[in-house]
Legacy VTK file of the C-alpha trace (Angstrom):
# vtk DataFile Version 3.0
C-alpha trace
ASCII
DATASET POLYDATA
POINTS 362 float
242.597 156.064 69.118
242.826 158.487 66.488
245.374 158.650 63.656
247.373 161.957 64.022
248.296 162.003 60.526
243.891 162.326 60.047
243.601 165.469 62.401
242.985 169.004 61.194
243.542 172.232 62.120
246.296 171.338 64.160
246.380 174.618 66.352
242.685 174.888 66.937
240.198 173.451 69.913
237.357 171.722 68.094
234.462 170.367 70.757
234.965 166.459 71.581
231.701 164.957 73.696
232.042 162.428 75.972
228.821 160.132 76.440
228.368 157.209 78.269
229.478 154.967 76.200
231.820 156.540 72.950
232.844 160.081 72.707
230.915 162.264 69.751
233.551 163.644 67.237
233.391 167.120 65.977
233.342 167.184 62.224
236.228 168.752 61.978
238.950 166.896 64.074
242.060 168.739 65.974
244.925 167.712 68.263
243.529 170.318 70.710
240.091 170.042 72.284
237.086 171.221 74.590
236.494 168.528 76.099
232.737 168.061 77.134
231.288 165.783 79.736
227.912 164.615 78.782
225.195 165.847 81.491
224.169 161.844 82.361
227.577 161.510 83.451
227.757 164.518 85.813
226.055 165.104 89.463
224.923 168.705 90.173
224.242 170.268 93.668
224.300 174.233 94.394
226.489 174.440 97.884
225.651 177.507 100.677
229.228 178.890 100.765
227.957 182.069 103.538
229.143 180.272 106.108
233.055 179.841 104.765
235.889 181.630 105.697
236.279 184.024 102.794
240.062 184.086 102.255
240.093 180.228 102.028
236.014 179.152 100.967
237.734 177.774 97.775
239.816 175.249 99.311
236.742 174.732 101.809
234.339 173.879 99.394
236.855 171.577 97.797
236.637 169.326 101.070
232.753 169.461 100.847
232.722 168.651 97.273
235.277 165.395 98.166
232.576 164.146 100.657
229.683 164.545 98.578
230.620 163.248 95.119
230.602 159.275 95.066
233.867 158.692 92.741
236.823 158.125 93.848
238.782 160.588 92.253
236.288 163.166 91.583
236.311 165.798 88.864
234.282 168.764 89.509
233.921 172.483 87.840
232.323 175.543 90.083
230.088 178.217 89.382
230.407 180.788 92.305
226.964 183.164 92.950
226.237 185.322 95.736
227.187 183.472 99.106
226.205 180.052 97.382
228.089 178.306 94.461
226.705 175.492 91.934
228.943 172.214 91.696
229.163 169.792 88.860
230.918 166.409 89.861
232.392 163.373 87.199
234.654 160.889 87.921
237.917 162.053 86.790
239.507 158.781 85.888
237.059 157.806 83.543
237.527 161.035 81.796
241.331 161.289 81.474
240.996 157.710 80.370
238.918 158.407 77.491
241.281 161.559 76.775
244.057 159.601 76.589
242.129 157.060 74.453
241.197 159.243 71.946
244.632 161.290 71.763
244.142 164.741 71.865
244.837 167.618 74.350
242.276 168.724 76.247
242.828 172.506 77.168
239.475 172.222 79.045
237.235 169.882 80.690
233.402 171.217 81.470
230.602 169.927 81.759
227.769 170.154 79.174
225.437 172.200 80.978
227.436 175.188 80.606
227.608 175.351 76.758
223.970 174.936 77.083
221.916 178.271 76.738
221.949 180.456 79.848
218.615 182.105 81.817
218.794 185.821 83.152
215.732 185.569 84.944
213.368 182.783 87.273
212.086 179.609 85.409
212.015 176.167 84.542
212.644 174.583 81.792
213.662 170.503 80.119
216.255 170.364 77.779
217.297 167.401 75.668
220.356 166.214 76.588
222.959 165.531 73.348
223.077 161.742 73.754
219.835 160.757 75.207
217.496 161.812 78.223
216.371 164.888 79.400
217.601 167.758 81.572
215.511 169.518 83.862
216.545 172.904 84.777
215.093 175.617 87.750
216.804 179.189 87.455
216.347 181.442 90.075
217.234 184.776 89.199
219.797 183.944 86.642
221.392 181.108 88.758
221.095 177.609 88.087
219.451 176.519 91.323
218.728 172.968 90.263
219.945 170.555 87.803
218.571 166.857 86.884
219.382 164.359 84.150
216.647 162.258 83.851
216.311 159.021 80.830
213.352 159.520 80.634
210.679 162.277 81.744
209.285 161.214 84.800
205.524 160.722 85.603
203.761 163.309 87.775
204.184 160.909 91.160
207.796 160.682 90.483
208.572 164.609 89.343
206.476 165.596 92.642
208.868 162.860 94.564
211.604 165.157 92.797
210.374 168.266 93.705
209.893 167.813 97.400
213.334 166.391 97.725
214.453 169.623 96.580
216.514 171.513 98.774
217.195 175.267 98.645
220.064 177.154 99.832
218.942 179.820 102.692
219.740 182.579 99.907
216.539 181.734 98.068
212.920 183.789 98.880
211.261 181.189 96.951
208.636 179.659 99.496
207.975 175.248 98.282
204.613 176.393 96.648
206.522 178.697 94.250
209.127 176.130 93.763
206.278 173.646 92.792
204.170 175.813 90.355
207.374 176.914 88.652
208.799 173.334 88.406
205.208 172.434 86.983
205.166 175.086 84.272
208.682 173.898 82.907
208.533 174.488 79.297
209.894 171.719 76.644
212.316 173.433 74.673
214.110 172.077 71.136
217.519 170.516 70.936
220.005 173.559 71.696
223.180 174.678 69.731
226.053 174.204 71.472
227.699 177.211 72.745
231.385 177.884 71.534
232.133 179.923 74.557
230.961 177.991 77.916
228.823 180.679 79.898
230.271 179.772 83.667
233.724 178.787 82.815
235.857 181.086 85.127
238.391 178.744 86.819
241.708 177.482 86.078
240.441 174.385 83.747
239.313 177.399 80.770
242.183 179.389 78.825
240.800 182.414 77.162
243.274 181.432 74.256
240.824 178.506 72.978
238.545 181.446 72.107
240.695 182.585 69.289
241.503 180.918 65.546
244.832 179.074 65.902
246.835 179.716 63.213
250.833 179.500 62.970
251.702 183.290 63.052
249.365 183.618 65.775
251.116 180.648 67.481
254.482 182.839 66.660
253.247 185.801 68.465
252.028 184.080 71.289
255.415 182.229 71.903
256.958 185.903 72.341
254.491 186.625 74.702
254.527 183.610 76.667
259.043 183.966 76.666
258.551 187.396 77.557
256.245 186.227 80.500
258.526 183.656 81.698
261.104 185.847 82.495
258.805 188.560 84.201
257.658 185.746 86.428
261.272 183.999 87.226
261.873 187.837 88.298
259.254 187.570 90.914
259.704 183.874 92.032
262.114 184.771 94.412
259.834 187.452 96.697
256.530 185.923 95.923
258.061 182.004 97.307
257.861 183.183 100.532
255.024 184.587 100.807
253.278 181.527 99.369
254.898 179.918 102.129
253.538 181.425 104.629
249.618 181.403 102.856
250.261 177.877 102.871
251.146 177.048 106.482
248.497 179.808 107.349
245.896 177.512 105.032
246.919 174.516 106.891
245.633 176.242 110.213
242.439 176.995 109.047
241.626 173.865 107.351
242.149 172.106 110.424
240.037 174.665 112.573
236.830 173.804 109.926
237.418 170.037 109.796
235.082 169.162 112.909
232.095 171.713 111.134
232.608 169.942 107.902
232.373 166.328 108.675
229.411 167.093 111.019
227.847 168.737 107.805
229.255 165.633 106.054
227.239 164.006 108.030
223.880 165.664 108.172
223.968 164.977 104.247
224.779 161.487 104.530
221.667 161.256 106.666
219.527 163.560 104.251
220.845 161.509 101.237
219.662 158.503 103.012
216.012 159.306 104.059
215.699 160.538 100.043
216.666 157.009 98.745
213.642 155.955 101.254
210.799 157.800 99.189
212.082 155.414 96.297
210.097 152.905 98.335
206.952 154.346 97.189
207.288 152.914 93.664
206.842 149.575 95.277
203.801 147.250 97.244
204.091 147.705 100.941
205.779 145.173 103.002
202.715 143.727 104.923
200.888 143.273 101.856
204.345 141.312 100.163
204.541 139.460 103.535
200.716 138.111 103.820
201.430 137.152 100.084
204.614 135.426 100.643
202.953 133.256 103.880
200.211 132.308 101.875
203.020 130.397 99.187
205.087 129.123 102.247
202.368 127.623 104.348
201.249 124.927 102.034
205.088 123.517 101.806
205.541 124.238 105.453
208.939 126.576 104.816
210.233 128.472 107.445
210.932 132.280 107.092
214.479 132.690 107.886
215.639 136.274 106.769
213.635 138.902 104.705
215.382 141.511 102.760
213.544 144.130 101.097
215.451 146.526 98.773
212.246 148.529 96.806
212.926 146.868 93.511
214.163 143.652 94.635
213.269 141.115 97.565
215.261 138.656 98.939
213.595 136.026 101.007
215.475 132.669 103.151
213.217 129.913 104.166
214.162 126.924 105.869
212.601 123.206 104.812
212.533 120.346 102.646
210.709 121.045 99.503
210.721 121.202 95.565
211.284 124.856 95.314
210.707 124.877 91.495
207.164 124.333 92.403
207.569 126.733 95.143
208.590 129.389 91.833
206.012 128.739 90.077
203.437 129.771 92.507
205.620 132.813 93.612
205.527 133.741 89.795
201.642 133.762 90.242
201.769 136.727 92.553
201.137 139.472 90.531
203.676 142.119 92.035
206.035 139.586 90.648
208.242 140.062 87.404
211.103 137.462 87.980
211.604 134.534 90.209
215.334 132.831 91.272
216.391 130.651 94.064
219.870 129.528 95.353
220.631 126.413 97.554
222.481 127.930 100.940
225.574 125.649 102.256
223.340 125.098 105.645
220.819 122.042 105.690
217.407 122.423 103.408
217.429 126.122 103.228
217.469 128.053 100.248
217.298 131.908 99.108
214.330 133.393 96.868
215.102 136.399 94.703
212.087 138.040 93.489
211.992 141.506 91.132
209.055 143.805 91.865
206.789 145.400 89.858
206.227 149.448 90.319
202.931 150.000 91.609
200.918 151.407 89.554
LINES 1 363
362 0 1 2 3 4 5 6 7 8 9 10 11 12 13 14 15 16 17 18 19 20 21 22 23 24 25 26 27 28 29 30 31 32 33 34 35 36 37 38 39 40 41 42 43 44 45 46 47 48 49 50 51 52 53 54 55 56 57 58 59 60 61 62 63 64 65 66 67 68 69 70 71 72 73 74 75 76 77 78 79 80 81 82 83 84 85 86 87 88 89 90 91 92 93 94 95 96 97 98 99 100 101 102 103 104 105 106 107 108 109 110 111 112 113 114 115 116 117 118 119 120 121 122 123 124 125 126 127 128 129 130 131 132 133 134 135 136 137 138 139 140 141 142 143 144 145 146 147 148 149 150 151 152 153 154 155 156 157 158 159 160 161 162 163 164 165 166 167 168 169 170 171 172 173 174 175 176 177 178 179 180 181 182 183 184 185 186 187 188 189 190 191 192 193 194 195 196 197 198 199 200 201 202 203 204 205 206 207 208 209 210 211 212 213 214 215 216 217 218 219 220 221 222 223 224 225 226 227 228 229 230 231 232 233 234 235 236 237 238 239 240 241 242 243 244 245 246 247 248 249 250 251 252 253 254 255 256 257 258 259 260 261 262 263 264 265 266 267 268 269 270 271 272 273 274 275 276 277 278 279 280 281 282 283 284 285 286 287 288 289 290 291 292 293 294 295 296 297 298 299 300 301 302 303 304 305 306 307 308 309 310 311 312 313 314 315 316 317 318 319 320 321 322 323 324 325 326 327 328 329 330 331 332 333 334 335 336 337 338 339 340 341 342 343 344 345 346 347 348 349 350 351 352 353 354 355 356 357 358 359 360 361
């Protein structure tokens, strides 16, 4: 935590970074702060909003957003575009945890991507990300269509594994080829300056005020404004409460009316999501090849095959029978899709459980 009687400029908003392990200091410490999420911590997806109810897509989206991102309290910041909108997603907790760790005031929390430098036109390019990794970025006519943190750049297998499992709003007249060359021709550019101004921060997490050089008699002046404010708005309390009242209950209505449409969508992505953590199988030997392998160990000690699990980077494999299974380890450990042998004893008579760790294929 830091020591209050350290910090600086007590009225300005210096940038604090939060990586995945410490948070990056500015050199100049404050009370106040932007508070940035480091891109390895954040999920991006660009959402097709056409389809919402206009006078309530905000609140609509929010539902999507809460069934997509896997946190459970997510924290997410929008970027609205022309009938689609771009979503980053964090897990809130973690960050007001660190906030309160550190001790400051955060009078906005963004992601990093959007004090990163902004394209006007259609390309792709890899950044390097502040605290390690890359970012891969594809803008499509000044919209930032897709985002990626990756720790390291992928191999051409893996980025063309990435590229097919993109998925494009309708709005885009990009056809998959022209997806694929631009993604290919993705320049590397240098580590980028920080922006002091984030380029898509227009919702309620940004105050305009951060722009501006705290200083006391500034401070002064904005009090007046703020008292003077304050009483304009108790003046319209009164007449504007009802109204609200009835936006709400009207709200209510419709967000009942789109529930069925959202959790079938809801689940149409679960599905998608699913079928794309299957191509991750393709890293890894196939099954009959790991089976035939696996018999050929077993048969000499006459084990039983019990249960086969295969997760792509791990196996897990049960056998039943009486037998020295640290010899039956060291002739697993021959195979040479093997990296790492372990076996467990099971509570049920003479069986045990094999853990092996795959090697990619190469």
């Amino acid at each position: 935590m830091l020591n209050p009687n350290n910090l600086k400029q007590t009225f300005s908003a210096n940038q604090y970074l939060q990586a995945s392990q410490d948070v990056i200091f500015p050199e100049k410490l404050t009370t106040r702060a932007q508070w940035i999420i480091g891109r390895n911590l954040c999920l991006y997806r660009v959402f097709d909003i056409s389809g919402l109810p206009a006078k309530q897509k905000e609140s609509a989206l929010t539902m999507q957003i809460r069934r997509w991102a896997p946190f459970p309290t997510p924290g997410f910041h929008i970027v609205w575009g022309n009938g689609i909108a771009g979503v980053w997603a964090w897990d809130e907790e973690r960050v007001n945890s660190s906030i309160e760790e550190v001790g400051v005031q955060a009078i906005s929390v963004l992601p990093e991507s959007v004090y990163l430098p902004r394209k006007e036109d259609t390309a792709a390019v890899w950044l390097p990300a502040t605290e390690q990794g890359f970012i891969f970025q594809l803008w499509v006519d000044g919209f930032l269509f897709i985002e990626k943190w990756f720790g390291k750049k992928p191999d051409a297998k893996r980025f063309d594994l990435f590229i097919r499992s993109i998925e494009l709003p309708g709005s885009c007249k990009l056809n998959w080829q022209e997806i694929q060359a631009i993604c290919h021709k993705a320049a590397d550019n240098p580590v980028p300056e920080k922006l002091t101004t984030p380029w898509g921060a227009k919702n309620k997490t940004w105050s305009i005020l951060q722009k501006l050089p705290w200083e006391q008699t500034m401070l002064l002046g904005a009090g007046v404004l703020v008292l003077c404010a304050y009483v304009w708005l108790i003046t319209g309390a009164v007449v504007a409460t009802r109204a609200l009242s009835e936006v709400n209950d009207r709200a209510k209505l419709l967000e009942a009316s789109v529930e069925d449409v959202l959790d079938a969508r809801a689940t149409a992505e679960r599905l998608n999501q699913q079928s794309k953590q299957q191509l991750l199988l393709l890293d890894y030997p196939q099954q009959l090849m790991l089976m035939a392998d696996i018999e050929s160990v077993f048969k000499p000690f006459n084990l039983v095959l019990k249960e086969w699990d295969f997760k792509g980077a791990t196996l897990e494999v049960t056998t039943e029978g009486k037998v020295n299974t640290l010899n039956v380890v060291k002739k697993l450990e021959e195979l040479n899709w093997i990296t790492n042998v372990s076996v467990s004893a099971l509570r049920r008579n003479e069986q045990n459980k094999f853990t092996l760790t795959l090697a990619p294929s190469q």
